[in-house]
N, C-alpha and C positions, 0 to 999 in steps of 0.2 A: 541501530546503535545501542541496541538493550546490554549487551558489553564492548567495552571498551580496553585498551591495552593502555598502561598507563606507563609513564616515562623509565619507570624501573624494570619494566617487562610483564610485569604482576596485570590479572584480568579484575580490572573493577564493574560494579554498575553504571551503566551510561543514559542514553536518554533512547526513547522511543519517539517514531514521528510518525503523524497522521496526514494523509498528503492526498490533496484532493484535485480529482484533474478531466478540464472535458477533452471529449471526445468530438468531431464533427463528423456524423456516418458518410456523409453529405461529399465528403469533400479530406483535405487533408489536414487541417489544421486543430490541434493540441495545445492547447492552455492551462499550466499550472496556474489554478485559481488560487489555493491557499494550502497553508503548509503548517502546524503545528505542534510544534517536540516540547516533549516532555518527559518526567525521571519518575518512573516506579517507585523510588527509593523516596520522594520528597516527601518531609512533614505532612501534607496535604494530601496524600494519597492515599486512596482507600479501594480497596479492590473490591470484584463483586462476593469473594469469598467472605470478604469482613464484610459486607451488609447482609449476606445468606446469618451471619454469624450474632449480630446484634438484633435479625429478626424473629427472636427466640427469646424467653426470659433465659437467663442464668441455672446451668443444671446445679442441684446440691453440691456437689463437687467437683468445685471450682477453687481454683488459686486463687492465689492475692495476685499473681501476675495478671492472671486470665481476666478477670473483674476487674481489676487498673485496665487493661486494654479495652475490654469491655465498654467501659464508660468513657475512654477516651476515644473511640472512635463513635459512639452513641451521641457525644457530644458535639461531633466533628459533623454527621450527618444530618442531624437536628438542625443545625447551623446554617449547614447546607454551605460548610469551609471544605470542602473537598474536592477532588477530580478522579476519575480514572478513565479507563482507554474508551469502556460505552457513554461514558460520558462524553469524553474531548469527539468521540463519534459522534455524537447526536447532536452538540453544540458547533460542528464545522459541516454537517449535513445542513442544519437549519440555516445557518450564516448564509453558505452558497446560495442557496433554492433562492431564498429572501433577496440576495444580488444581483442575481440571472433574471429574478422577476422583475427583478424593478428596473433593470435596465432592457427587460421587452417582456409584458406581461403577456403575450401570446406563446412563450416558449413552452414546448414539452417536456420537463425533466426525467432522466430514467438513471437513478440511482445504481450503479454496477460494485457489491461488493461481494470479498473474497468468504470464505468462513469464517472468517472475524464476526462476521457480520450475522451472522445463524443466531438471533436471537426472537423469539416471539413475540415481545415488546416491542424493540425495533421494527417487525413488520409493521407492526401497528400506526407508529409513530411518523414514520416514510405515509403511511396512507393516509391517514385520518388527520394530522399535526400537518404536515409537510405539502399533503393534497395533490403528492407526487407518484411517478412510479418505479419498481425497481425487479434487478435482477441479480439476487443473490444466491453464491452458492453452499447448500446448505450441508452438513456433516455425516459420513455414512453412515452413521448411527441411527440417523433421523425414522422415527417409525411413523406408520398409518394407524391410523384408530378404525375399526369398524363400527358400525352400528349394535353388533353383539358385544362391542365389546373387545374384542381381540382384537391384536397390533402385530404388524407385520414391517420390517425396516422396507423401505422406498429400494433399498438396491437387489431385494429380493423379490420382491413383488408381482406380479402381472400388471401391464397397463395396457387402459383399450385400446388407444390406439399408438401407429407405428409408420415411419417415413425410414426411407435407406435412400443411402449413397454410396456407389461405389468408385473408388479412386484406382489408377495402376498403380500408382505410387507416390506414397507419403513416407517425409523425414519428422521424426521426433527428437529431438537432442540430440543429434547427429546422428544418428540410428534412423537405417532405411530399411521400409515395409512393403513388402509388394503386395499387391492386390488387396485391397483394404475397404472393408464396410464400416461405414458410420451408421448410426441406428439410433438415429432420435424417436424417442416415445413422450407419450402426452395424455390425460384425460383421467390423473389422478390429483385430488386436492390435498393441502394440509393445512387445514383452520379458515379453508374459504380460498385459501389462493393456490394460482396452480403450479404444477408439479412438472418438471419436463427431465426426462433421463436419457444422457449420450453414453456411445459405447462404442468403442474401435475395436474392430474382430479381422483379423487376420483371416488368410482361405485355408487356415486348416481348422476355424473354427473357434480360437484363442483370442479371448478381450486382451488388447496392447495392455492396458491396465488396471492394477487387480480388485479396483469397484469401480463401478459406472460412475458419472459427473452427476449429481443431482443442483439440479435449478431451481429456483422458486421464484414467482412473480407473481406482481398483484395484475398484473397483463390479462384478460382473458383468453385465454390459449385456448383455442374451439379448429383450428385446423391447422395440416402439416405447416404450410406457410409461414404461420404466426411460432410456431412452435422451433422450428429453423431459424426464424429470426431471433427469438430467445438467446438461442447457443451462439447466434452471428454475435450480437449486442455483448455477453460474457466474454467471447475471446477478443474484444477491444481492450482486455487486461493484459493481454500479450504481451503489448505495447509499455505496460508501468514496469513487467517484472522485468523485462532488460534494463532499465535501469538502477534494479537493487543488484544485479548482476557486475553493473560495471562500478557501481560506487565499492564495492569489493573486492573485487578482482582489477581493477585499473587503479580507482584511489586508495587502496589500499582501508578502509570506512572503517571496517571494523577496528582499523588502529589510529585512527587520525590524533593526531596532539593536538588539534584546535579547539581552543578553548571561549575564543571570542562567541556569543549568542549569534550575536547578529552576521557572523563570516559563517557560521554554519550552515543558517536560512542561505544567505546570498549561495553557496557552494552547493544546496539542493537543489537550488533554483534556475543554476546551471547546466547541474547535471541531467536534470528531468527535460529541458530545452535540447541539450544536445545528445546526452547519451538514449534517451528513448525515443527519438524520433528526428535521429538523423539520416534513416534512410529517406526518411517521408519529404526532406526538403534538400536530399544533399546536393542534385546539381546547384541550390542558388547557394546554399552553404558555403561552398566549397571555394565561389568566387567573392564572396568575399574579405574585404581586405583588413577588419578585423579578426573576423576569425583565421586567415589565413597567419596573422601574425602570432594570435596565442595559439595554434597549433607550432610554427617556428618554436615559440619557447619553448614549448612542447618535446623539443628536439626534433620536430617532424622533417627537418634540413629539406622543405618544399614541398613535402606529402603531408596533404590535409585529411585527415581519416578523422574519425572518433577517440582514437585511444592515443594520438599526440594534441586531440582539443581538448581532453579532459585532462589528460599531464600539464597541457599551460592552464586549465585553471587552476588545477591544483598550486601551480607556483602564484600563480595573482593570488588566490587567498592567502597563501603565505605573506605574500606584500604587502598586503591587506593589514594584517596581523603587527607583521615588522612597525609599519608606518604609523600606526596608531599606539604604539609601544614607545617609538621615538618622539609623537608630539607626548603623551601623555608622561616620559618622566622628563620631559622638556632637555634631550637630547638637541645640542648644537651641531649646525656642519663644520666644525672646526674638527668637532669630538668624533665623527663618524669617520671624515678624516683618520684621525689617531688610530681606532675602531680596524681600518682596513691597514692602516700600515704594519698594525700587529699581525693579523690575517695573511698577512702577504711572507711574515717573516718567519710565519712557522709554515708555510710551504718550503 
């Protein structure tokens, strides 16, 4: 929701959310644990470029603007009044771990994040703070250091060692591949933890895609196995990006007019239940008889699918909305009345 479409057509800033969710490898069951939005744009926001920028004295020549902001965000971070996205990161990292423990301190956590998460800090911080483990994936850019001295990027590299799979046929975005190698490598480090690189080659010798996946975990990866399961663990994200998929393309997200806080939370909280793992439970889904209803609103005229469940939420939040609009300017049923007989009259 980093923009939004606002009532006039015009594209404003909107809000960004952080959205944390397990996985059970085990078995089938998915739990939105916790969910955090927030606005780039707020007084309180201070990105990593403005703290790269206050951790520097002032060059000679500087503005009066530059130095006002200067010391306005030096002020802000001293303070310790701010937020940004590695922030709201590491503060809903630590919350969960700390939840999950305490409601069974034997559990294993394993951290799964996307490039957001390619930070060096953060590795640290998952290890040593958090006492967890994880599997992030890291940026093509990302280079090796050697002993002499020279750096080499991870998608260029040589690694010792090397596992294949071969498939007849795999679909990627709807796009079908025949005869297909996967080619998991392993047995390079970057700053102590390990490195694991996938790669899809077609049989005429062509990577499906044009750099390899690079991984990183604080895992020790010492054979194919463990190294497999790395990339198993990673494509458990499969599962989240269908649902930024349909909050766009079904609820229409990037334009929604809902303004309420609290109807926004409840409508991602929906959508991550149904729209990203509805195949995972759809025979019980499907029977039942509330959601068989807000599918109905849905227009679904008796076909329960996904895309008439998330249409009827989309109408409940609207109700949602409506109804707390009519207690709050203390709207009568007399008046709602009046409200529809007008409605009726300009049909």
């Amino acid at each position: 929701m980093g923009k939004v479409r606002a009532l006039d057509g015009s594209i404003i800033n909107g809000y960004s959310s952080f959205n944390s969710v397990a996985v059970d490898l085990q078995g089938k069951e998915v739990t939105l644990l916790d969910c955090e939005v927030y606005s780039n744009r707020g007084e309180a926001f201070i990105s990593q470029a403005d703290l790269k920028f206050i951790s520097k004295p002032l060059a000679k020549k500087t503005t009066l603007e530059q130095a006002s902001r200067y010391e306005e965000i030096k002020a802000k971070a001293e303070a310790s009044e701010y937020y940004n996205s590695s922030l709201v990161m590491r503060q809903q990292l630590q919350k969960v771990s700390q939840e999950l423990k305490h409601a069974n301190s034997k559990q294993n956590l394993t951290h799964v994040i996307d490039r957001g998460g390619d930070d060096d800090a953060l590795f640290d911080f998952i290890t040593n703070d958090l006492k967890d483990k994880f599997v992030i994936r890291l940026k093509a850019s990302r280079v090796s250091t050697k002993a002499d001295g020279l750096s080499r990027k991870f998608v260029d590299k040589s690694f010792a060692f090397k596992t294949s799979k071969h498939y007849a046929k795999i679909q990627i975005k709807r796009k079908v591949y025949q005869d297909v190698t996967r080619i998991v490598e392993f047995g390079e480090q970057l700053n102590g933890y390990s490195v694991v690189r996938i790669q899809l080659v077609t049989r005429d010798g062509c990577s499906i895609f044009k750099v390899p996946m690079l991984l990183l975990t604080n895992k020790e990866v010492v054979t194919e196995e463990l190294a497999e399961l790395i990339y198993h663990i990673y494509l458990q994200r499969s599962k989240i990006e269908s649902v930024f998929k349909f909050l766009k393309d079904i609820l229409g997200w990037e334009e929604s007019q809902i303004r309420n806080f609290k109807a926004i939370k409840t409508v991602l909280t929906f959508c991550y239940f149904v729209a990203g793992y509805f195949y995972e439970i759809e025979s019980a889904l499907i029977e039942n008889e509330s959601i068989k209803f807000i599918a109905y609103l849905g227009n679904g005229k008796g076909k329960v699918t996904r895309h008439y469940i998330l249409q009827g939420f989309s109408k409940m939040i609207t109700k949602i909305e409506v109804d707390e609009a009519i207690e709050e300017c203390g709207i009568t049923p007399e008046q709602i009345k009046q409200i529809m007989q007008l409605m009726m009259r300009g049909y």
